[in-house]
C-alpha positions in Angstrom: 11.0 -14.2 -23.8 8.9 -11.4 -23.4 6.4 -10.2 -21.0 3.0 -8.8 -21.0 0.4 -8.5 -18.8 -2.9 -7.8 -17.1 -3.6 -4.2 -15.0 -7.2 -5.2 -12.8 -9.0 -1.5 -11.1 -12.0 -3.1 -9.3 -15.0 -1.3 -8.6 -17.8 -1.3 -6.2 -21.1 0.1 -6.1 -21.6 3.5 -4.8 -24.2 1.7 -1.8 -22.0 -1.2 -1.0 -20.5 -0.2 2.2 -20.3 -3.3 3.6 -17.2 -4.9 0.7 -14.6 -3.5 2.4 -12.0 -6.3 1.7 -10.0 -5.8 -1.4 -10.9 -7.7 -4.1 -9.0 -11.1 -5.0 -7.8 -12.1 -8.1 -6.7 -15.2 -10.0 -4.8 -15.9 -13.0 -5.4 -19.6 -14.5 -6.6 -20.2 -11.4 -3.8 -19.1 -9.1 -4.3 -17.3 -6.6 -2.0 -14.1 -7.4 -3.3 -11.2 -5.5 -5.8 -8.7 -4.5 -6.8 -5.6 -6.0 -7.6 -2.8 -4.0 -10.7 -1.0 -4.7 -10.2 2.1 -7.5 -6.2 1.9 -7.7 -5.0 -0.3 -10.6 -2.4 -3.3 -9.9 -0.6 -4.7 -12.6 -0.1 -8.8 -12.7 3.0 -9.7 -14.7 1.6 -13.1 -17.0 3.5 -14.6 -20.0 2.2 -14.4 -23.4 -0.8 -16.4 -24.3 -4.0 -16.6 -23.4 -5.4 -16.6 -19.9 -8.4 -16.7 -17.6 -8.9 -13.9 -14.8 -11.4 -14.7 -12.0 -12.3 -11.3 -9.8 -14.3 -11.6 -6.9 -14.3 -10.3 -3.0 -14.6 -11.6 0.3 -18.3 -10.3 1.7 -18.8 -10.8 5.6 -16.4 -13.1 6.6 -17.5 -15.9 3.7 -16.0 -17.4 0.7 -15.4 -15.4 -2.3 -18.5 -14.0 -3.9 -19.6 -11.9 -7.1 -17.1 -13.8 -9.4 -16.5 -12.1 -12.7 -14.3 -13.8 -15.1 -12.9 -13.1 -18.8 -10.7 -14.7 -20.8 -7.9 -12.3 -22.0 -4.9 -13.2 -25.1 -2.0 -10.8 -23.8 0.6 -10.2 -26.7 4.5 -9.4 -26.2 5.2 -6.7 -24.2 1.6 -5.6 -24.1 -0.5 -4.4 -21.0 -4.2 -5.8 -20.9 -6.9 -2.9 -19.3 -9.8 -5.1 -16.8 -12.2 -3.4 -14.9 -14.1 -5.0 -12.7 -17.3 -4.0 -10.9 -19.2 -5.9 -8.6 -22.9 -6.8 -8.7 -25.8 -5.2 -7.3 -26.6 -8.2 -5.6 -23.5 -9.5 -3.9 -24.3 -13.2 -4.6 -24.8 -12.5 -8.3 -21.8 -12.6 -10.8 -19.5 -9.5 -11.0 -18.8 -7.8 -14.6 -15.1 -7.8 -16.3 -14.7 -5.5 -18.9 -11.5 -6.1 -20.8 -9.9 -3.5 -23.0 
C-alpha cells in the first residue's frame, strides 16, 4: 500500500515574539508532532482523507490559535500546509492547503 502525506511550515507574525514554542500538530486527532517555526516537517499519513489541527502553546497554557483543514492525500503524493497564526493569539490560526 502506498504512502502519501502532509509537509506543515508554520508561520508566525512578524510582532509575535512571545510564541516561541514550536507549533503542535495533529492528524485525526493524534497528537503526531510539532512543527518548528519556518522549516517544513513532513508527517507520513496513509491515503484518504484527513483532518490537520495546527496550533501553539502561548505562555505556558493550552494550545491556542487552532487552524484546521481537511486535506484528501492521494498515493504517493505530498500535501503543501502552511500555517500562520492569528493576529490575536486567542483567535483561530489560517491553513492554507496546496
Amino acid at each position: 500500500m502506498a504512502e502519501g502525506g502532509i509537509r506543515i511550515t508554520a508561520k508566525r507574525r512578524v510582532a509575535q515574539f512571545l510564541i516561541w514554542k514550536p507549533a503542535a500538530v495533529q492528524i485525526d486527532g493524534a497528537s503526531v508532532g510539532e512543527a518548528r517555526w519556518r522549516q517544513p516537517v513532513f508527517f507520513p499519513t496513509a491515503v484518504g482523507t484527513h483532518e490537520v489541527a495546527v496550533g501553539f502553546p502561548y505562555l505556558g497554557k493550552k494550545i491556542v490559535g487552532i487552524g484546521s483543514a481537511q486535506v484528501d492525500v492521494a498515493a504517493d503524493q505530498v500535501v503543501e500546509i502552511t500555517y500562520r497564526t492569528p493576529w490575536i493569539v486567542t483567535m483561530k490560526g489560517s491553513i492554507r492547503v496546496r
